[in-house]
Structure formats: structure tokens, C-alpha cells
BAGU-433863 format. One line per 3 residues: number of its first residue (from 1); their letters; for each residue x, y, z of N, C-alpha, C. Coordinates in pm, 1 decimal. Last residue first. Layout:
% residues N
NUM> a> X:Y:Z:X:Y:Z:X:Y:Z ~ ...;
% end
This chain:
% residues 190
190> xxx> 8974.2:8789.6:13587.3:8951.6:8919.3:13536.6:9020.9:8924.1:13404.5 ~ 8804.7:8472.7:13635.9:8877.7:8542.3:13654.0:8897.4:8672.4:13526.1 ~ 8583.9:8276.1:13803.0:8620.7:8384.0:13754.0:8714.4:8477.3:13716.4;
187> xxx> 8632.5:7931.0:13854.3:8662.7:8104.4:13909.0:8604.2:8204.7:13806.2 ~ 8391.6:7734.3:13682.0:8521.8:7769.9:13721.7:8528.5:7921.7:13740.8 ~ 8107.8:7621.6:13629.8:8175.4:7614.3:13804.0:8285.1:7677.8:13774.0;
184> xxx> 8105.8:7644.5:13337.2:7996.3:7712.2:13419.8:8044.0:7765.9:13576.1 ~ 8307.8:7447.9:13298.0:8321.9:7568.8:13293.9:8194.1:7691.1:13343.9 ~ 8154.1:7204.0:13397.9:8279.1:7260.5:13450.4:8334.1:7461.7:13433.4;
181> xxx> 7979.2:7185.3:13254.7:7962.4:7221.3:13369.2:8080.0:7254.6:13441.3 ~ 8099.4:7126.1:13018.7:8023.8:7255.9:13007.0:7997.6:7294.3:13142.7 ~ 8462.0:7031.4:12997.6:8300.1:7003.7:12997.1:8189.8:7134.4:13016.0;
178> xxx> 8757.5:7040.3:12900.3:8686.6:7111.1:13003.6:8531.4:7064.6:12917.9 ~ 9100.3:6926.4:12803.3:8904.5:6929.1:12819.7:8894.2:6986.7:12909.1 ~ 9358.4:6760.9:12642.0:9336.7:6887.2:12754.2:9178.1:6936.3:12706.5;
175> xxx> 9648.1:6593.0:12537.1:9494.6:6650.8:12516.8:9430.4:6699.6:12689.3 ~ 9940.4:6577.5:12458.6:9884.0:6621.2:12526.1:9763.1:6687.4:12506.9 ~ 10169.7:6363.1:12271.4:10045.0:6452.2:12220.4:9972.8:6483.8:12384.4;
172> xxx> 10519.1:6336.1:12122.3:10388.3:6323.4:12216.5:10327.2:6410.1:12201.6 ~ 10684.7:6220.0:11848.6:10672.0:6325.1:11935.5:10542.3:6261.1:12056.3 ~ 10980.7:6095.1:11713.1:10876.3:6083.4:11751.5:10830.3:6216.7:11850.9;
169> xxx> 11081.3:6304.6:11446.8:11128.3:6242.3:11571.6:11006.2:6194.7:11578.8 ~ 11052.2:6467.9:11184.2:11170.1:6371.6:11224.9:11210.1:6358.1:11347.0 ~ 10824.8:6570.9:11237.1:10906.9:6701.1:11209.4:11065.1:6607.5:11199.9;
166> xxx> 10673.3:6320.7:11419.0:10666.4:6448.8:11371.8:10790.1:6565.6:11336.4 ~ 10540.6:6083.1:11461.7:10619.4:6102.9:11383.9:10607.6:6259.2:11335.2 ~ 10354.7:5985.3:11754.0:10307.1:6126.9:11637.9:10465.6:6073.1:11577.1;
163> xxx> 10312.2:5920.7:12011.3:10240.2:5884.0:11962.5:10250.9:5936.0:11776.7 ~ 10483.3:5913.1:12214.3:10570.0:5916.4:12105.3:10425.1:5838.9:12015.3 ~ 10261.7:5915.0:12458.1:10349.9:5898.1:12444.5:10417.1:5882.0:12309.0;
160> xxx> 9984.7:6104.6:12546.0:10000.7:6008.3:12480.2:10130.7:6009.5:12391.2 ~ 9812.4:6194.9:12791.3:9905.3:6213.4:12777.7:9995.3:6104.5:12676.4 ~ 9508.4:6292.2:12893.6:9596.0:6212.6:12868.7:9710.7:6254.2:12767.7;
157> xxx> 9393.4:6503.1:12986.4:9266.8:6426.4:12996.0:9375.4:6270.0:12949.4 ~ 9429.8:6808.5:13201.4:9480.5:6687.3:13122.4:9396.0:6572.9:13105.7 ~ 9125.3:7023.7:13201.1:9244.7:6949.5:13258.1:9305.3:6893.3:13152.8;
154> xxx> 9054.5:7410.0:13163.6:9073.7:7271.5:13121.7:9135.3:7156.2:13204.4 ~ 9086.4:7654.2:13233.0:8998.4:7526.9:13370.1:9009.5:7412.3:13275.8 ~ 9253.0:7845.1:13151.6:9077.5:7816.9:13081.9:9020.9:7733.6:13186.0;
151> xxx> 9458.6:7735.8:13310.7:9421.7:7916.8:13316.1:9303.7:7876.5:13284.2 ~ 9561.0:7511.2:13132.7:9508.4:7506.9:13269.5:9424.7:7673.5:13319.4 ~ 9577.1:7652.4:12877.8:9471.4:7544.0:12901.3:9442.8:7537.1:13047.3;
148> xxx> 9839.1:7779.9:12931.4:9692.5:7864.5:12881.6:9551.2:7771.2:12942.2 ~ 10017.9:7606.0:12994.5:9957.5:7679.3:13101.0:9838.3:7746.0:13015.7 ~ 9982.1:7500.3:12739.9:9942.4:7416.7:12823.3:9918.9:7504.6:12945.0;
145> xxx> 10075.7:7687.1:12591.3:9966.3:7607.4:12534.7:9902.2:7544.0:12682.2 ~ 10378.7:7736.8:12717.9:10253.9:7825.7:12723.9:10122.1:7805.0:12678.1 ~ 10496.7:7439.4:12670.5:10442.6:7519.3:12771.4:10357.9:7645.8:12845.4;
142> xxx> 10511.9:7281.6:12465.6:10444.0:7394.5:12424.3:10356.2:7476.1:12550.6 ~ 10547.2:7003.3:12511.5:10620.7:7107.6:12512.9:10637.1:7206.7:12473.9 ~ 10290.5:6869.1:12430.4:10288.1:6924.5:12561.3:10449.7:6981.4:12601.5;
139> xxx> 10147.4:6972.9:12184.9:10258.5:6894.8:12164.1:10263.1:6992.3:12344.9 ~ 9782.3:6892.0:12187.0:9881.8:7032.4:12143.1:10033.6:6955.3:12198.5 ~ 9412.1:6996.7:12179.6:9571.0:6837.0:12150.4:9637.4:6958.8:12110.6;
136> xxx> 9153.9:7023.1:12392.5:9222.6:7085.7:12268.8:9357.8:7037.0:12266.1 ~ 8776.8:7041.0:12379.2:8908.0:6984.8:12417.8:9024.8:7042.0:12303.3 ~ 8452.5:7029.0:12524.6:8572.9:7099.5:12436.0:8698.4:7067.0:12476.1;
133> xxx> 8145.1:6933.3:12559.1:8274.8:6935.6:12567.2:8348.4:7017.9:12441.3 ~ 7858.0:6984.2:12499.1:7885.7:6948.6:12625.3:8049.5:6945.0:12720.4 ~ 7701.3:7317.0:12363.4:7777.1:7180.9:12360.5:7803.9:7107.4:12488.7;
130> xxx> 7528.9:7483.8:12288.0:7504.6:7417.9:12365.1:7577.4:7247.3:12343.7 ~ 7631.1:7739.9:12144.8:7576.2:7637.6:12062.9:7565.5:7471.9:12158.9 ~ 7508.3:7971.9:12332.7:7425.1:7956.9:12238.8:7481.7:7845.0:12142.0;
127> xxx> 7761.3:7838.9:12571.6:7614.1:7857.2:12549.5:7542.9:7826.9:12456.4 ~ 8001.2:7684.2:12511.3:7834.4:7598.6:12593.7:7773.4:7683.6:12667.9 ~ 8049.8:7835.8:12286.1:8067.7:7672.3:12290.8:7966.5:7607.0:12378.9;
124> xxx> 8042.0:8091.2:12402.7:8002.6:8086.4:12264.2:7991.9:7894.1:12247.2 ~ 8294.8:8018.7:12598.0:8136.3:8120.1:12607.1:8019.2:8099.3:12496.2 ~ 8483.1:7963.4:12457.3:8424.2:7849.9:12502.2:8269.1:7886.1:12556.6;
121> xxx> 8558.1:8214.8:12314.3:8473.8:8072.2:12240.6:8410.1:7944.8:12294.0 ~ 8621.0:8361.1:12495.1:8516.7:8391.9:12429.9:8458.2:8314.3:12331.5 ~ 8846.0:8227.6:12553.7:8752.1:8241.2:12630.5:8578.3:8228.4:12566.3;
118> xxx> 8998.6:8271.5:12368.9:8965.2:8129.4:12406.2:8857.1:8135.4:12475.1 ~ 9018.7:8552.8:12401.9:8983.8:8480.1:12320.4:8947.8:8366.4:12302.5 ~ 9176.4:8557.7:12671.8:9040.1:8617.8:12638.8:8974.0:8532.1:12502.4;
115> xxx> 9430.3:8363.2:12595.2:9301.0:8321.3:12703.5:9161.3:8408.2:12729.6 ~ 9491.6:8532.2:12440.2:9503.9:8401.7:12355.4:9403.2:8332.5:12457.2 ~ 9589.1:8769.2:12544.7:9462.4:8777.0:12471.3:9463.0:8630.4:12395.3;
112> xxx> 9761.9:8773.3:12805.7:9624.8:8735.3:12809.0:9511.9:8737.5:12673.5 ~ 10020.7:8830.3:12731.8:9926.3:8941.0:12773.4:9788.3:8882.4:12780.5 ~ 10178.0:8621.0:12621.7:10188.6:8654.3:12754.1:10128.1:8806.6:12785.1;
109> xxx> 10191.7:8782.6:12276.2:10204.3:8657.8:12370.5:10225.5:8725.7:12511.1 ~ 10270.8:8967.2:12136.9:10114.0:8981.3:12195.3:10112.2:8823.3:12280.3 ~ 10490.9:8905.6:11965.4:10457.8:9012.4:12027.0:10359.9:9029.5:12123.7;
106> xxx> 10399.8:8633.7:11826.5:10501.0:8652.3:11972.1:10495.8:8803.9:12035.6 ~ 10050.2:8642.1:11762.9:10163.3:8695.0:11698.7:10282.1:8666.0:11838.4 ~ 9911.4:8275.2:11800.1:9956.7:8457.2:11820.4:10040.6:8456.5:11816.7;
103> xxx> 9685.0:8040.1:11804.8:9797.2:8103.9:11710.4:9815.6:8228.9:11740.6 ~ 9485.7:7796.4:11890.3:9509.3:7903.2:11864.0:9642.5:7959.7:11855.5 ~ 9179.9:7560.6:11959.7:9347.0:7606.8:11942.1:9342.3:7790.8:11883.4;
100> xxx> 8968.2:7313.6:11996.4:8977.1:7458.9:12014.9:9135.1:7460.9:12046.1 ~ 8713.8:7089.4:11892.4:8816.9:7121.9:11913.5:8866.3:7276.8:11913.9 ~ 8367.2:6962.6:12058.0:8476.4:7035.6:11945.3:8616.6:7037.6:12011.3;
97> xxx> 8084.5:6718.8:12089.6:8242.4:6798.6:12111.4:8293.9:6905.1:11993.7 ~ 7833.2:6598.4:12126.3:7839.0:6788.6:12122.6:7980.1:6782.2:12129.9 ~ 7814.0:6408.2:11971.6:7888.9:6415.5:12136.4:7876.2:6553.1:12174.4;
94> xxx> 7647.9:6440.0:11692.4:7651.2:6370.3:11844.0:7652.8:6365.9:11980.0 ~ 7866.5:6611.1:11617.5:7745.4:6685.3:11643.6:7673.4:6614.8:11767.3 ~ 8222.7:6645.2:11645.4:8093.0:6532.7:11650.6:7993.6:6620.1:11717.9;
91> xxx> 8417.7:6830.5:11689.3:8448.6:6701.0:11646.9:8336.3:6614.0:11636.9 ~ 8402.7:7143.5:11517.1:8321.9:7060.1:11572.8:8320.8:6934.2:11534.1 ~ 8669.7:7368.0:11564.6:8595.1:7258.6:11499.9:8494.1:7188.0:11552.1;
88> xxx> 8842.0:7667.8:11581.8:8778.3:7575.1:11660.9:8607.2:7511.9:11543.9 ~ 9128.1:7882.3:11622.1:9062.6:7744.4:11588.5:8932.9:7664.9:11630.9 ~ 9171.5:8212.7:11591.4:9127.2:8103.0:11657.3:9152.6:7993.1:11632.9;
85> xxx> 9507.5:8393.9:11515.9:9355.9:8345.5:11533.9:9325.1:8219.1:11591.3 ~ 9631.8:8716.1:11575.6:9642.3:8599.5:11565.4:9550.0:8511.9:11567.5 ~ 9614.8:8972.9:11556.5:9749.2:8938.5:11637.8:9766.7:8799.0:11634.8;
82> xxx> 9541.6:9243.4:11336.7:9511.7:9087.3:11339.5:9637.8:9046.1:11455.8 ~ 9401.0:9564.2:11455.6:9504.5:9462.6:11412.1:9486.5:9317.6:11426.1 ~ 9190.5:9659.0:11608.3:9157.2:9596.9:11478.5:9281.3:9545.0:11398.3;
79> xxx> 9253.3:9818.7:11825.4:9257.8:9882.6:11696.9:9218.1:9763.6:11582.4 ~ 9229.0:9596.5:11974.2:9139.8:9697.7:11999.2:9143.0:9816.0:11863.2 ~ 9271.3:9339.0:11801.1:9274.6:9367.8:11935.5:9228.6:9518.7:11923.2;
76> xxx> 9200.9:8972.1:11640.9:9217.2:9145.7:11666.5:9208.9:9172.4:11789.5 ~ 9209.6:8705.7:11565.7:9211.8:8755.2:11695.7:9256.3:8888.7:11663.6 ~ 8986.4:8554.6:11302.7:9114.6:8604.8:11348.2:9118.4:8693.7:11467.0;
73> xxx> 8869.9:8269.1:11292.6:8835.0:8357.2:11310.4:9004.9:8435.9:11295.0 ~ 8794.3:7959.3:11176.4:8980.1:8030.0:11204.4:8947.9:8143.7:11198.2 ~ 8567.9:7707.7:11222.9:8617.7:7826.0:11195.9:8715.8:7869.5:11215.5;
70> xxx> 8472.7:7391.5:11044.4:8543.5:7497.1:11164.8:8503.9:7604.7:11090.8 ~ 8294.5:7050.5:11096.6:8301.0:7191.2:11025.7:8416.1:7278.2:11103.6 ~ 8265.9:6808.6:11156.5:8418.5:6863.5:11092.3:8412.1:6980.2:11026.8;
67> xxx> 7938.5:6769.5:11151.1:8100.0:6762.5:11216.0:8233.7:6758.5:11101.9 ~ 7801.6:7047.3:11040.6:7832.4:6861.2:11054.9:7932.2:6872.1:11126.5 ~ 7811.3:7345.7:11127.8:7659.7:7266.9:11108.1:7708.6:7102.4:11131.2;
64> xxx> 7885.9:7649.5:11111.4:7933.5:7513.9:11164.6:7785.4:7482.2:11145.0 ~ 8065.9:7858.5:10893.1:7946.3:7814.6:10920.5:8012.5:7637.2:10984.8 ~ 8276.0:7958.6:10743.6:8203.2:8067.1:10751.1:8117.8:8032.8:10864.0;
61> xxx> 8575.9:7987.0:10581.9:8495.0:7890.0:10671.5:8438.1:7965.3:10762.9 ~ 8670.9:8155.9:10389.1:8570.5:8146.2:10373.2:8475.7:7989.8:10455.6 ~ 8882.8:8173.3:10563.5:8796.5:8300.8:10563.6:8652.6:8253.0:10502.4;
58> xxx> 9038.2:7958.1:10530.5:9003.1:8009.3:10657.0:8872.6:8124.3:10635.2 ~ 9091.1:7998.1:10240.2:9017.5:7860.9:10270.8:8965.7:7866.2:10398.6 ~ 9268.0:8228.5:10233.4:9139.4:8190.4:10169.7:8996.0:8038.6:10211.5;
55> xxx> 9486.9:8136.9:10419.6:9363.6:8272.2:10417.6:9239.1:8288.1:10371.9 ~ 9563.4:7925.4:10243.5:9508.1:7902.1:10390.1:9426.2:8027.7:10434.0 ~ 9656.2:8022.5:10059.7:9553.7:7924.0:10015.5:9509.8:7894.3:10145.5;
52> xxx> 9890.5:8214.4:10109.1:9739.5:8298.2:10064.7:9652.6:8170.8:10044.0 ~ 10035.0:8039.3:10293.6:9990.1:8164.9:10365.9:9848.8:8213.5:10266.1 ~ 10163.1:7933.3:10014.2:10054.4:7865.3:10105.0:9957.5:7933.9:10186.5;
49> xxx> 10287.5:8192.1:9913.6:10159.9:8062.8:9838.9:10055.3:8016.2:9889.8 ~ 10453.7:8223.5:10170.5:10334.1:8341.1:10092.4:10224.0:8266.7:9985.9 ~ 10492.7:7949.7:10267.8:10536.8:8065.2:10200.5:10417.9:8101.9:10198.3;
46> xxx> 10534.2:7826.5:10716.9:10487.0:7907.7:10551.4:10540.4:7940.0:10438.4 ~ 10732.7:7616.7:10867.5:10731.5:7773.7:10840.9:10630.9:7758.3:10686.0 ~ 10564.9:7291.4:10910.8:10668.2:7336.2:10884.6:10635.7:7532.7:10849.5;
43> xxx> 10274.5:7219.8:11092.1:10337.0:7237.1:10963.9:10468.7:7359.7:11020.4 ~ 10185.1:7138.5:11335.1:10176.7:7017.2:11272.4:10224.3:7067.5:11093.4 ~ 10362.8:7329.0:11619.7:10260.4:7294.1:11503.5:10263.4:7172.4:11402.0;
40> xxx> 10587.6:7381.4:11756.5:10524.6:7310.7:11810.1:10402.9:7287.2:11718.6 ~ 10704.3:7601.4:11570.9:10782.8:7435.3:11616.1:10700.1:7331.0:11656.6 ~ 10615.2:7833.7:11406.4:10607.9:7675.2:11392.0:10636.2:7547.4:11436.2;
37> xxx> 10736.2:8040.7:11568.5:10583.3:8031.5:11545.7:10559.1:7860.6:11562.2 ~ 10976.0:7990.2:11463.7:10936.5:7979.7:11609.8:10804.8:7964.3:11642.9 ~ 10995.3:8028.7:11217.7:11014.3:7912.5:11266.3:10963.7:7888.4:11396.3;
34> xxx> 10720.0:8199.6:11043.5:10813.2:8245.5:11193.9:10837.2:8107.7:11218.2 ~ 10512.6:8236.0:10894.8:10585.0:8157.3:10863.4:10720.2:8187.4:10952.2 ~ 10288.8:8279.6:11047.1:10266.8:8110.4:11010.9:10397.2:8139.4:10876.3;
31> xxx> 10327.9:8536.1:11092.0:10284.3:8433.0:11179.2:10313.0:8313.1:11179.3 ~ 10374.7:8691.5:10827.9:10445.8:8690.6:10965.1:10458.1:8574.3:11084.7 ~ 10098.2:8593.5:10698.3:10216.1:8551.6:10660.1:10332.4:8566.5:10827.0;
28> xxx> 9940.7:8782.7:10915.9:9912.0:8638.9:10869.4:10089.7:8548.9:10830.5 ~ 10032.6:9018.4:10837.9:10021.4:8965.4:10910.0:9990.4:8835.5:10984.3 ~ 9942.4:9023.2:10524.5:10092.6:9023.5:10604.3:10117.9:8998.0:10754.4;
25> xxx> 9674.3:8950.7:10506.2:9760.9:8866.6:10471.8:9884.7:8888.1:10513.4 ~ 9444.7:9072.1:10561.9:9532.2:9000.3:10671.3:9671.5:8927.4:10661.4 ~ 9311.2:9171.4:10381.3:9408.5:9279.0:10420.3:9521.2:9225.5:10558.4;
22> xxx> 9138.1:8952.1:10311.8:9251.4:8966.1:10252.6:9370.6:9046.9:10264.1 ~ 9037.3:8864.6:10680.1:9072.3:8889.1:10544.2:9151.6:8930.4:10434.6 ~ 8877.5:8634.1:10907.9:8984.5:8683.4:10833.3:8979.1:8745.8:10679.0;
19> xxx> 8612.0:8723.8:11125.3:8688.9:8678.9:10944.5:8779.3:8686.3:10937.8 ~ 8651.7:8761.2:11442.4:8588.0:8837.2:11308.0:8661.0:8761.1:11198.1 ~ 8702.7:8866.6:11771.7:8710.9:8773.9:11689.1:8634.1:8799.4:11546.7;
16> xxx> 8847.3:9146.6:11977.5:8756.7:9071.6:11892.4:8805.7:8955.8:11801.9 ~ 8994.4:9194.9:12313.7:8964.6:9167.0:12161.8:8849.8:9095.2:12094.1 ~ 8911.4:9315.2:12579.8:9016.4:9333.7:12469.8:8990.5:9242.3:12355.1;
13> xxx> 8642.7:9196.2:12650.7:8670.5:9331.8:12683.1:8829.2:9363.2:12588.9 ~ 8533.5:9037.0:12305.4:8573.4:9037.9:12479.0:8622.2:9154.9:12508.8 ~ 8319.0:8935.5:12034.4:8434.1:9015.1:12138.1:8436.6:8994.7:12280.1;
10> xxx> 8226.0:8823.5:11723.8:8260.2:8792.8:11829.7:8356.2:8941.3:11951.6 ~ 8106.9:8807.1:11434.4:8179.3:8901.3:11495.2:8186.0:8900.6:11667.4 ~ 7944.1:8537.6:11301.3:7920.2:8669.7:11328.7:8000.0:8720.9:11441.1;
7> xxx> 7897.7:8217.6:11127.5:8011.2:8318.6:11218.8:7971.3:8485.3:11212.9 ~ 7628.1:7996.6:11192.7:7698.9:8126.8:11103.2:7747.8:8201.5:11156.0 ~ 7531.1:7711.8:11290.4:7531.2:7849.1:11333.4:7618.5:7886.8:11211.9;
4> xxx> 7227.6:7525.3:11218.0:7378.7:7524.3:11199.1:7385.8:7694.7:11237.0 ~ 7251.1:7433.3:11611.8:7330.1:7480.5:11437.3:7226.3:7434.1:11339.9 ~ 7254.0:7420.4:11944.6:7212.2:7502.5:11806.6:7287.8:7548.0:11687.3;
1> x> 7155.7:7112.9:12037.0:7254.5:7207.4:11989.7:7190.9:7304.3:11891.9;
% end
């Protein structure tokens, strides 16, 4: 593998990936504190408090090297508006795995830039940091999460029943992989 790597400015034919920063913050806020935004997430709507200790703490995750490093790039789009950002961790240097998620504005939903973007990390995942897997857990009634994942060539890898106490219920957890050769072999698409 090659790390430790250092986040440098990422793109795809529509958007870029890049820092978040402090000029992100209303847009940001918008995001992560939209109930709707939040249902299927592991936190309740934002304040502006939290919104600025997560901006900060995202932005300055700069560099992957151990495991449990990340980054939370932010997803711009051709003017350089923030529409929403990445996720993606490295679950074990070891296994070469990571984890990979992501967050957009509802405006910019169902236009493909949550699967360009994804894209452009799994590009970035098993090439230049030559991993072997990537996978990504997401509450599998989060039907556009999950068609996204299938779209990437991910599969279901399991399906784990009222595994979670979440939000006051039990919930389930749907994990979803794609391997490096796999994604090497999958379609192409535009």
C-alpha cells in the first residue's frame, strides 16, 4: 500500500473532491442539520455548535497512514459549491480495507454526483493506495444508499438483523463491498 498518503484535490468529469472549509459552513450546516438528511444516519439533526466542531475536525483530517485514519473531503460541483461530502476510512492497513459513505445536499440527489464521487474514491482506493477492499454499512432503508452501492458494483455482503438500537428502535445494518478486482472487471459506465 501506498501511505501514508496526504489529501490533495481530487476530480471527476462533474465534481471535485477538496477540504472542507470554513466558508463551508452554511452549507454544511443545511445538510447535517435537515431531519431528512438525518434519518438514516447514526446522529440526530445538527446545531451550528456541533456543525462548526465537525467542520473543523473534518478539515483538518488531512492524511491516511494507520488504520482508523479518514478523510470527509467535500463534494463540489463545477462552480465549486459544496453539495456534500465524502467519507472514507481506512479499516485496517493489514487487510488493505476501508470504509466509504457519503452525504448530499437533497437538491443534488439523483443526478449521479454521489456515484461520480464515490467513484473517484474507489479509483483513488485500488489504485495509487493499492487496497484490496472497500465496503460501506448503511441502514438498508436508505434505498438510494443502496441502489448507489449496487450502481458502484458493490454487493451485499450481509444483512444484519435488529443489530443496532438506534434513534429508539432496533434497527438493521446492511454492509455492501466491492474488492479491487472486481472493480477493475465492472462495466463502465458514463
Amino acid at each position: 500500500m501506498a501511505l501514508p498518503w496526504d489529501f490533495r484535490p481530487l476530480t471527476g468529469s462533474r465534481v471535485g473532491l477538496e477540504l472542507l472549509r470554513p466558508d463551508d459552513f452554511d452549507a454544511l450546516y443545511a445538510i447535517q442539520s435537515d431531519p431528512e438528511v438525518c434519518r438514516y444516519l447514526l446522529y440526530e439533526p445538527r446545531s451550528p455548535e456541533r456543525v462548526h466542531e465537525v467542520l473543523e475536525r473534518d478539515a483538518a483530517a488531512t492524511r491516511l497512514a494507520t488504520g482508523e485514519d479518514f478523510v470527509q473531503p467535500a463534494i463540489r460541483d463545477a462552480t465549486g459549491r459544496l453539495i456534500g461530502t465524502m467519507y472514507f476510512k481506512l479499516a485496517s492497513v493489514e487487510d488493505r480495507t476501508a470504509e466509504i459513505g457519503w452525504l448530499l445536499d437533497p437538491r443534488f440527489q439523483g443526478q449521479g454526483y454521489a456515484r461520480e464521487a464515490a467513484a473517484v474514491l474507489l479509483d483513488l482506493a485500488f489504485g495509487e493506495l493499492g487496497l484490496h477492499r472497500v465496503y460501506a454499512e448503511l441502514d438498508p432503508r436508505n434505498t438510494a444508499s443502496v441502489a448507489l452501492c449496487l450502481r458502484l458494483g458493490m454487493r451485499e455482503e450481509a444483512f444484519l438483523r435488529e443489530n443496532m438500537w438506534f434513534k429508539g428502535d432496533w434497527a438493521d445494518t446492511g454492509i455492501y463491498a466491492i474488492l479491487e478486482h472486481e472493480w477493475r472487471r465492472r462495466p463502465q459506465t458514463p
